[in-house]
C-alpha positions as CSV (number, residue, x, y, z in Angstrom):
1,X,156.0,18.5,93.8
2,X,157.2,21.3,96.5
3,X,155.9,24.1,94.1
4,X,152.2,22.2,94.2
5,X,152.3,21.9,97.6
6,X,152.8,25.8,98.3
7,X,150.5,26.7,95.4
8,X,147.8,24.5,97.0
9,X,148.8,26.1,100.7
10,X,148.7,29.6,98.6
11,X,145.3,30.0,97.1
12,X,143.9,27.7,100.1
13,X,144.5,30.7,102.1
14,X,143.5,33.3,99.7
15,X,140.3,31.2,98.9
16,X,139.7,30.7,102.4
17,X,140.4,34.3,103.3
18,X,138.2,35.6,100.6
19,X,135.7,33.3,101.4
20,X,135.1,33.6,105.5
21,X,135.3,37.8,104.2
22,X,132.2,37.1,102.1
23,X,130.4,34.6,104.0
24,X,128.0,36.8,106.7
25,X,128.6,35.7,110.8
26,X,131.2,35.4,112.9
27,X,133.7,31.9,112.1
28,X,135.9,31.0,115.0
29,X,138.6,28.9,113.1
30,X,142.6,28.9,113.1
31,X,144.6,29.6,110.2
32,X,145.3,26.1,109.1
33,X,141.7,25.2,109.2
34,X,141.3,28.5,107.0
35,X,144.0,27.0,104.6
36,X,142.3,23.6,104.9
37,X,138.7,24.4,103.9
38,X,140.3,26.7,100.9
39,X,142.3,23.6,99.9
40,X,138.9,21.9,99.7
41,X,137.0,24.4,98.5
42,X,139.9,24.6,95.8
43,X,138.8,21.2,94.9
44,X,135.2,22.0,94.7
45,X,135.1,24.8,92.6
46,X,137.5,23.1,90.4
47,X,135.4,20.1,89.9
48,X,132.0,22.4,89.4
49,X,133.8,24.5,86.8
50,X,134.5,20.8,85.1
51,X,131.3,19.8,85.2
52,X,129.2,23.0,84.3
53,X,132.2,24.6,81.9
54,X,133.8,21.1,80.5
55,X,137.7,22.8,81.0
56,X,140.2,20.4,81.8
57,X,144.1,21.5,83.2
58,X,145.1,21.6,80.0
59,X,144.1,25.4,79.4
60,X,146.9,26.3,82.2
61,X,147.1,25.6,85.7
62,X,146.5,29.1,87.2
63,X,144.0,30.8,85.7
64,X,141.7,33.8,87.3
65,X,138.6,31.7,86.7
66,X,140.4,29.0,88.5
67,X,140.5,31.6,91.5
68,X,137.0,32.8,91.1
69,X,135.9,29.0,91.3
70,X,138.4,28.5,94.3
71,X,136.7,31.2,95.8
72,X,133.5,29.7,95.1
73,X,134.0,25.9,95.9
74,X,135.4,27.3,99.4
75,X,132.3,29.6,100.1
76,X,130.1,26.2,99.4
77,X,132.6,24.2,102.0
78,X,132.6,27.3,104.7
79,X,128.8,27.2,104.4
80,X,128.3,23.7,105.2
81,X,130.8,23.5,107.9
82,X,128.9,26.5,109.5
83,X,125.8,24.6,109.2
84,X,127.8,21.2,110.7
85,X,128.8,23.0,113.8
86,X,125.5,24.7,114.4
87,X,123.8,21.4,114.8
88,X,126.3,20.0,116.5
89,X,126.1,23.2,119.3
90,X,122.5,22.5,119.5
């Protein structure tokens, strides 16, 4: 259970780190919100590669597609947060 835990913590901040590289603007968050919308995004991406690619955990837990749709599934998250907070600012 500890080893899921950091794994989760682990590609939620490569995921998120990836992600706020790729997305264009400026994104004022901390590094746990960072990890959190990774961790989301993980989700995401991993529920998108389900339905589009029909793979199931059974085919090994990490797996660079896994990543890649991390990566993904957080870019889709950072994008609608940015959109959340710029209606809220307005």
């Amino acid at each position: 259970m500890l080893g899921l835990i950091i794994t989760l913590i682990i590609v939620g901040l490569i995921a998120g780190a990836v992600a706020r590289l790729l997305v264009p603007g400026r994104q004022e968050m901390s590094i746990l919100t960072t990890i959190a919308i990774g961790i989301v995004g993980s989700f995401v991406g991993g529920l998108l590669g389900y339905v589009i690619f029909h793979k199931d955990a059974d085919d090994g837990f990490f797996q660079p597609s896994g990543l890649i749709g991390s990566i993904i599934g957080t870019i889709i998250v950072l994008l609608v947060w940015m959109n959340l907070g710029r209606r809220r600012a307005i």
